[in-house]
PAZAPA-4460 file (N, C-alpha, C; in steps of 0.05 Angstrom, whole numbers, plus 32768, in hexadecimal, padded with zeros to 4 digits):
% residues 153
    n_x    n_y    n_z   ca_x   ca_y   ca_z    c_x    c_y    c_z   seq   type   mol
   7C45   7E1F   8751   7C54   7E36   8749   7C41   7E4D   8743     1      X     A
   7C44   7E5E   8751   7C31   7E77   8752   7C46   7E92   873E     2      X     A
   7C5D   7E91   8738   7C72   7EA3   8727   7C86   7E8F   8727     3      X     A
   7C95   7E96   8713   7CAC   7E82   8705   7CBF   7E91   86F7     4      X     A
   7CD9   7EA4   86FB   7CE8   7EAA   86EF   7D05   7EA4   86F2     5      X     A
   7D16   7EB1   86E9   7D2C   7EA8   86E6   7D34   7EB2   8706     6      X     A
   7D40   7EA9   871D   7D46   7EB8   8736   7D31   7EBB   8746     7      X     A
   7D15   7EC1   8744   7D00   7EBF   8754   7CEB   7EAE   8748     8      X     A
   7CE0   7E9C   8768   7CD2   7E85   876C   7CB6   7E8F   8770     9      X     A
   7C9C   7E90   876F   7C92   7E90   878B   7C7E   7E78   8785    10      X     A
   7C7E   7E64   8797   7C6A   7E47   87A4   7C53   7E59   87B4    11      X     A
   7C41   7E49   87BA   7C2C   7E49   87D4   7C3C   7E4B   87E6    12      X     A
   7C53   7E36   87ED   7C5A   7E3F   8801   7C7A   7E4D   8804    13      X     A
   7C8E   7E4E   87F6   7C9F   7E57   87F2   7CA6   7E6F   87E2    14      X     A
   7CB5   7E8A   87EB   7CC1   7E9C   87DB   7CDA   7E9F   87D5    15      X     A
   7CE7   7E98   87C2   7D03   7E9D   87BE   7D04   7EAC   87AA    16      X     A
   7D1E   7EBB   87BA   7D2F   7ED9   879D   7D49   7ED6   87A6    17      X     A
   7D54   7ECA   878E   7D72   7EC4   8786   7D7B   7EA7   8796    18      X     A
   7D88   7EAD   87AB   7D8C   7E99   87C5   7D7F   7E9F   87DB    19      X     A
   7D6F   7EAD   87DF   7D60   7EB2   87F5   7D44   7EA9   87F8    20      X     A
   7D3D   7E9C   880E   7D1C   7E8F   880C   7D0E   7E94   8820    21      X     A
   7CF5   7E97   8822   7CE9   7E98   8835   7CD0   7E8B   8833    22      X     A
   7CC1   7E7B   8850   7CAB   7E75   8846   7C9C   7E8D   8848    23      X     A
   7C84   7E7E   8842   7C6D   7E92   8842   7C5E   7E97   8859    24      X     A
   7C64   7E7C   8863   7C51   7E83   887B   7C60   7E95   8894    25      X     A
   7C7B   7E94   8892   7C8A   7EAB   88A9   7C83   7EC1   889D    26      X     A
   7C7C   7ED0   887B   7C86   7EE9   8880   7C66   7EFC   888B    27      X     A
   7C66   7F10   888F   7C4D   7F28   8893   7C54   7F3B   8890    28      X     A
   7C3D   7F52   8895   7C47   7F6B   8891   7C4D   7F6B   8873    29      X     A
   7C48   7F62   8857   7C4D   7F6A   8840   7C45   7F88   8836    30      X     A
   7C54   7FA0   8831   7C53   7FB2   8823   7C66   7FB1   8815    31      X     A
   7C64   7FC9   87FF   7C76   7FD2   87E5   7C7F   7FF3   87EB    32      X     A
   7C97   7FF3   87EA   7C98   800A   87E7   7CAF   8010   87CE    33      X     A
   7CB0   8035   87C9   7CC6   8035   87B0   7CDE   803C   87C0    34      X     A
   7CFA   8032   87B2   7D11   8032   87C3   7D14   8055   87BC    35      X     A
   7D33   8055   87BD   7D3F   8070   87C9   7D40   8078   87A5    36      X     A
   7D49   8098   87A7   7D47   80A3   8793   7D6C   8097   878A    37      X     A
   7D6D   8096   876F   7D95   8091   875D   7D9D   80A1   876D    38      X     A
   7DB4   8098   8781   7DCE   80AF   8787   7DD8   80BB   8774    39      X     A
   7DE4   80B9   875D   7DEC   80C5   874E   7DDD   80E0   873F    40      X     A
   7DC1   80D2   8742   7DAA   80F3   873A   7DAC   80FD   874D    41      X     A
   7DAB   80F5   8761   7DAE   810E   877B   7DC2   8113   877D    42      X     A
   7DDB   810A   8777   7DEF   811A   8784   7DED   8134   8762    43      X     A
   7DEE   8129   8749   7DEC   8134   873B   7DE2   8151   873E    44      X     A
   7DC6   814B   874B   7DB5   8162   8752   7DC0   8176   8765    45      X     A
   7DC8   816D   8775   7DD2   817C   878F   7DE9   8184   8788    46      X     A
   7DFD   817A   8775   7E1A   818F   8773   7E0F   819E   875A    47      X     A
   7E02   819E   8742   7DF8   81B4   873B   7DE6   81C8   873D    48      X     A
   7DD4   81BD   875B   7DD2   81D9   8766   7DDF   81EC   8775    49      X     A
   7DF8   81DE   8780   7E14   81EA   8795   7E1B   81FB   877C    50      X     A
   7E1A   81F0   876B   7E37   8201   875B   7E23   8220   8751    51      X     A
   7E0D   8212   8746   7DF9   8226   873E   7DF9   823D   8756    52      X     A
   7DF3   8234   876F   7DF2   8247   8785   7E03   8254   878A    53      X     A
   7E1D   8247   8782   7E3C   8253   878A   7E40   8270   8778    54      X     A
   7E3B   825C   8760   7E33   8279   8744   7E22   8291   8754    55      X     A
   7E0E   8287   8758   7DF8   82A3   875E   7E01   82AF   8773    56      X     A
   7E0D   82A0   8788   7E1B   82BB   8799   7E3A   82C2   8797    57      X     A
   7E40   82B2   8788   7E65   82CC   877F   7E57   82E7   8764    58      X     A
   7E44   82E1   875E   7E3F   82F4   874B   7E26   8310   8759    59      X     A
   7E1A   8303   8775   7E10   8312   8784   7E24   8329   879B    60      X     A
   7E38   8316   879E   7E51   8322   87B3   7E5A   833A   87A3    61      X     A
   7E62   8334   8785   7E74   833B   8779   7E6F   8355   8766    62      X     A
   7E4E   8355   876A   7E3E   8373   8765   7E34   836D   8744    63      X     A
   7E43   834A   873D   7E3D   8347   8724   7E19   8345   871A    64      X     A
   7E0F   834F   8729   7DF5   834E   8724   7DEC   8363   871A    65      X     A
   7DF0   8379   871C   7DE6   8397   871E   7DEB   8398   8700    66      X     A
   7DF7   838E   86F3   7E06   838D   86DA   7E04   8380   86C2    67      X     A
   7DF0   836D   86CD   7DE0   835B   86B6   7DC7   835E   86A5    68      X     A
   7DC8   835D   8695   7DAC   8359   867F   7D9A   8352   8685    69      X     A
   7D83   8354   867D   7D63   8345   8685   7D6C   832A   8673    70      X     A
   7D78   8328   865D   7D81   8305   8657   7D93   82FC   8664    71      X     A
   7DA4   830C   8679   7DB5   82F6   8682   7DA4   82F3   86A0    72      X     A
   7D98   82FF   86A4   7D84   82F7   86BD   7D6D   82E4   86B8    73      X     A
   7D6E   82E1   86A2   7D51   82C6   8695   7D64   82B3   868D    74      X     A
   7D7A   82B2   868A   7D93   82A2   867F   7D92   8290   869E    75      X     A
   7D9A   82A4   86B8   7DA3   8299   86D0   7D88   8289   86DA    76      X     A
   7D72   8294   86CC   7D55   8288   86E1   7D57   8271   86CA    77      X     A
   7D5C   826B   86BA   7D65   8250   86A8   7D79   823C   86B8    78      X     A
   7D83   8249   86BB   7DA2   8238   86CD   7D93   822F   86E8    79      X     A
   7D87   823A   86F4   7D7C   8232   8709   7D70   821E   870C    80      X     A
   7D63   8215   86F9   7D53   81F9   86F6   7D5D   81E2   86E9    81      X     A
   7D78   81E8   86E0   7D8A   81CD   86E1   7D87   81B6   86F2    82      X     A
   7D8E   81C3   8712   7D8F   81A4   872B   7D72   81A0   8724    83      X     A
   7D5D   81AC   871D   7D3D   819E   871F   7D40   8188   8706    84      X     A
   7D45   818F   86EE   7D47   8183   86DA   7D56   816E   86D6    85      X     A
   7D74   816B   86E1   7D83   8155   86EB   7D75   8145   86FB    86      X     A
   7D65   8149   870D   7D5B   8138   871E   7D40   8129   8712    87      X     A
   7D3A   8137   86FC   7D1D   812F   86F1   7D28   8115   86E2    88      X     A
   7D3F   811C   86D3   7D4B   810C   86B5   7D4F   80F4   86CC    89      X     A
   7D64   80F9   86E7   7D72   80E5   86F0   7D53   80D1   86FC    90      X     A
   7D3C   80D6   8703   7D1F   80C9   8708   7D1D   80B6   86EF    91      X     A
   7D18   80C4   86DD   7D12   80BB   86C4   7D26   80A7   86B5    92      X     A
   7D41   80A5   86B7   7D55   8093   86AF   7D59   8084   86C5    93      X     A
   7D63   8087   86D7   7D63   8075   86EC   7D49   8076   8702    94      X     A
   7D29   8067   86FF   7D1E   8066   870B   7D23   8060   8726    95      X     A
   7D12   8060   8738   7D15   8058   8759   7D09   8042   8758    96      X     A
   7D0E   8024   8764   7D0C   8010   876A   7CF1   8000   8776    97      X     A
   7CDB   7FED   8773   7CCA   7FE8   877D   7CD0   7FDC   8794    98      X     A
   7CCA   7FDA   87A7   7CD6   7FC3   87C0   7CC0   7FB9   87D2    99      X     A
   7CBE   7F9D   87D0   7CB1   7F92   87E5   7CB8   7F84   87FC   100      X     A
   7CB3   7F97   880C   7CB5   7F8E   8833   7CA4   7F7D   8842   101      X     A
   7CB6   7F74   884C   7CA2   7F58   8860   7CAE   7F5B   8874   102      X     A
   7CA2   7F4F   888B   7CB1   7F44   88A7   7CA5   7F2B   88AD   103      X     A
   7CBE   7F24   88B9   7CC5   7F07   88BC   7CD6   7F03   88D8   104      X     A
   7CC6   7EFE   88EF   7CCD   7EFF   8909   7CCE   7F19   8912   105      X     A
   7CB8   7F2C   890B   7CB8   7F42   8919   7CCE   7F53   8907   106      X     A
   7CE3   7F49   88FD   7CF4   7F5D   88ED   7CEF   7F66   88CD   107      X     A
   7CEC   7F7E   88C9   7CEC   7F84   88A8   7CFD   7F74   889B   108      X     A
   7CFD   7F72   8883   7D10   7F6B   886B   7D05   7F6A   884C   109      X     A
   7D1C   7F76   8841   7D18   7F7F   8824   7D0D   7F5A   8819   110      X     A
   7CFD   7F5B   8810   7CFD   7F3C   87FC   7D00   7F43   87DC   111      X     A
   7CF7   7F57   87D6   7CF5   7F4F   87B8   7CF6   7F79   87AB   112      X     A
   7D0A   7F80   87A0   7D10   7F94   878D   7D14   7F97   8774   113      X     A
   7D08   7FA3   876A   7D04   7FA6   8747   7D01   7FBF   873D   114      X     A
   7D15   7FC7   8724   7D0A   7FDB   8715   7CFA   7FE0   8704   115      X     A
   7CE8   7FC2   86FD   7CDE   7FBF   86E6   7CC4   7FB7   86F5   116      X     A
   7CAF   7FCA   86F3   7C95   7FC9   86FA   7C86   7FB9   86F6   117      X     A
   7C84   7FAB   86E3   7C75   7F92   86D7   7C83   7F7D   86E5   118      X     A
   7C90   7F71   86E5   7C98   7F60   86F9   7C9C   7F5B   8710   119      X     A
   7C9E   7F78   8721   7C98   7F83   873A   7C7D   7F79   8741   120      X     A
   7C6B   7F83   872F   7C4A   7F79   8734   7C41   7F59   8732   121      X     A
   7C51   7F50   8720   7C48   7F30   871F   7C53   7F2A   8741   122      X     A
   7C6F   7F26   873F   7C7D   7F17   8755   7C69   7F21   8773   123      X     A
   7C5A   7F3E   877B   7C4E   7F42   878B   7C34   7F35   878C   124      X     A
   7C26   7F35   8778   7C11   7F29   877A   7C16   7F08   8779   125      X     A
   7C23   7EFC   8770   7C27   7EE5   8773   7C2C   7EDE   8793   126      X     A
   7C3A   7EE6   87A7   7C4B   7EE9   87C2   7C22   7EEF   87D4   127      X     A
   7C1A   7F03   87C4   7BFF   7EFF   87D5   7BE7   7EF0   87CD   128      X     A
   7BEE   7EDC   87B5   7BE0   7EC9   87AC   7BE4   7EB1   87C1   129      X     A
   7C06   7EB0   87C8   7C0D   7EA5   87D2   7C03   7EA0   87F1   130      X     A
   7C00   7EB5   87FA   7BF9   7EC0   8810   7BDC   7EB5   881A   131      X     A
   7BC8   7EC1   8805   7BB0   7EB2   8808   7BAE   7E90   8808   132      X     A
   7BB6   7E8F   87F6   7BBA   7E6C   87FA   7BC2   7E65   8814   133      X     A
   7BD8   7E73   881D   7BE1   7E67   883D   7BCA   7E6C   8851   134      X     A
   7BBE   7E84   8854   7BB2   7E8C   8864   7B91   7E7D   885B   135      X     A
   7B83   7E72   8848   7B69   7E5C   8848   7B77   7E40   883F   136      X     A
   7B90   7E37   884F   7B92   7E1B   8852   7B98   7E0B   883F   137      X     A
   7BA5   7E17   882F   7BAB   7E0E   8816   7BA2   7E11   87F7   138      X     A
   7BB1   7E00   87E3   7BA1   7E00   87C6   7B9D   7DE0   87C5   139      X     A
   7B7C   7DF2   87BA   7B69   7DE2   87B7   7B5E   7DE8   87A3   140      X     A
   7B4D   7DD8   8787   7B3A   7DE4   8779   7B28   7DDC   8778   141      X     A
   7B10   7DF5   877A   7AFA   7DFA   8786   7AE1   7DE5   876D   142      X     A
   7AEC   7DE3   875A   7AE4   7DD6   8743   7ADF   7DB5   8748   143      X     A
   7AF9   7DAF   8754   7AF7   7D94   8756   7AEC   7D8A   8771   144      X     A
   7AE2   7D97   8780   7ACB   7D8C   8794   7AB8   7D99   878A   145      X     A
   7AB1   7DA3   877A   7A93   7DB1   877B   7A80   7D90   8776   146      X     A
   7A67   7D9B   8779   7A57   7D86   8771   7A4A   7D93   8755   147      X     A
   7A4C   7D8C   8739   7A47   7D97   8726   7A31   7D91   871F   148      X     A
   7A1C   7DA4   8711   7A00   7DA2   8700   7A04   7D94   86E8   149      X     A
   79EF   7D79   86E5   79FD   7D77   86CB   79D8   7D68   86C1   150      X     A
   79D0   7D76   86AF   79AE   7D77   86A3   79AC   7D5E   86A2   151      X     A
   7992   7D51   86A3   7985   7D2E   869B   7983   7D29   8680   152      X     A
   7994   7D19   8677   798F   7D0E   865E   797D   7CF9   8659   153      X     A
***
């Protein structure tokens, strides 16, 4: 046992997450990448900058500009950075996802996704602990064949 949690396995030679397994020796190609940004922050983002935009040009059409204050024009450059700010909070509350990719017969596939970075890192390094072991022929310890020094009494 190279990781041991509740839902993910990883052996020398086996990886399992949830019901899904794979050995080790089919997969390659291991990278990590971060998944997609929360739909909900982006859509968030993107209809309050429509509406924001919609604002700035019925009040551009409408001559309502010529007519405003230097605070309601520092007011509107305030409003403007709402969709940036939504999108920062929606990063920060709902982070983007760790994911690690393999292929396995030439085809990609997701194996293993996490939002929680520390565990992301064990289960990866374990999968290429795993890895090495497959690729020098097994586990073995190096201890118990050595030929050890041991002084003349």
């Amino acid at each position: 046992m190279l990781y041991a949690r509740p839902g993910i396995i990883v052996t020398a030679d086996r990886f399992t997450v949830g019901s899904t397994s794979w050995r080790v020796a089919e997969l390659t190609h291991l990278h990590t990448t971060r998944g997609p940004h929360d739909r909900v922050a982006v859509r968030a983002a993107l209809v309050s900058a429509a509406v924001i935009g919609g604002i700035g040009l019925a009040l551009g059409f409408t001559g309502g500009l010529h007519r405003l204050t230097a605070g309601a024009y520092l007011l509107l450059g305030v409003v403007f950075l709402v969709p940036i700010l939504v999108a920062a909070a929606g990063d920060r509350w709902r982070p983007r996802a760790y994911e690690l990719w393999g292929q396995r017969g030439g085809v990609p596939e997701l194996l293993f996704s996490s939002d929680d970075e520390r565990q992301f890192g064990q289960v990866t390094r374990a999968l290429r602990r795993a890895f090495e072991i497959h690729r020098h022929g097994g586990w073995e310890d190096p201890l118990a064949n050595a030929d050890l020094w041991r002084p003349r009494r």
